[in-house]
N, C-alpha and C positions, 0 to 999 in steps of 0.2 A: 130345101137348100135356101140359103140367102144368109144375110147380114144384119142383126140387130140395130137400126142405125139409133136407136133413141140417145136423145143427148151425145150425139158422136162430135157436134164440133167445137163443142165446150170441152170434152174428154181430149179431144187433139190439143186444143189449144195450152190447157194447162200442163199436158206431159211435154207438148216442146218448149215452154217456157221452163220447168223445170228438169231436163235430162237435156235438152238442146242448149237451151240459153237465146231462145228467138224468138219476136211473134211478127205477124202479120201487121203490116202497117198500112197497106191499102190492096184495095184489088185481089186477086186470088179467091175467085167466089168460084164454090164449086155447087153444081145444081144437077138433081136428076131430070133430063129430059121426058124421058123412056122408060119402061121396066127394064133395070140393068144398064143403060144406058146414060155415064156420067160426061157433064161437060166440068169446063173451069176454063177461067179466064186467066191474062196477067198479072201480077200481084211486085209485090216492093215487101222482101222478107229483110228489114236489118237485123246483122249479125251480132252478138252484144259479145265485146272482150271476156277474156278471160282472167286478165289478170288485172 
């Protein structure tokens, strides 16, 4: 069992810029501790208009 993480926060990052319309502007750092064991911090996600 488990999770492929290779290249996983480059892969996040462009599908929410392109299906969301957001990125990460600071903060939000996510880090394995542990096996299985994720933390993450606070983060500043602005929201981009739609129209």
């Amino acid at each position: 069992s488990g999770v492929n993480l290779y290249n996983l926060m480059r892969n996040n990052h462009e599908r929410l810029i392109g299906v969301r319309g957001f990125e990460r502007a600071s903060g939000g750092v996510i880090a394995e501790k542990l096996v299985r064991y994720l933390t993450s911090t606070d983060g500043v996600w602005p929201v981009k208009g739609s129209g």
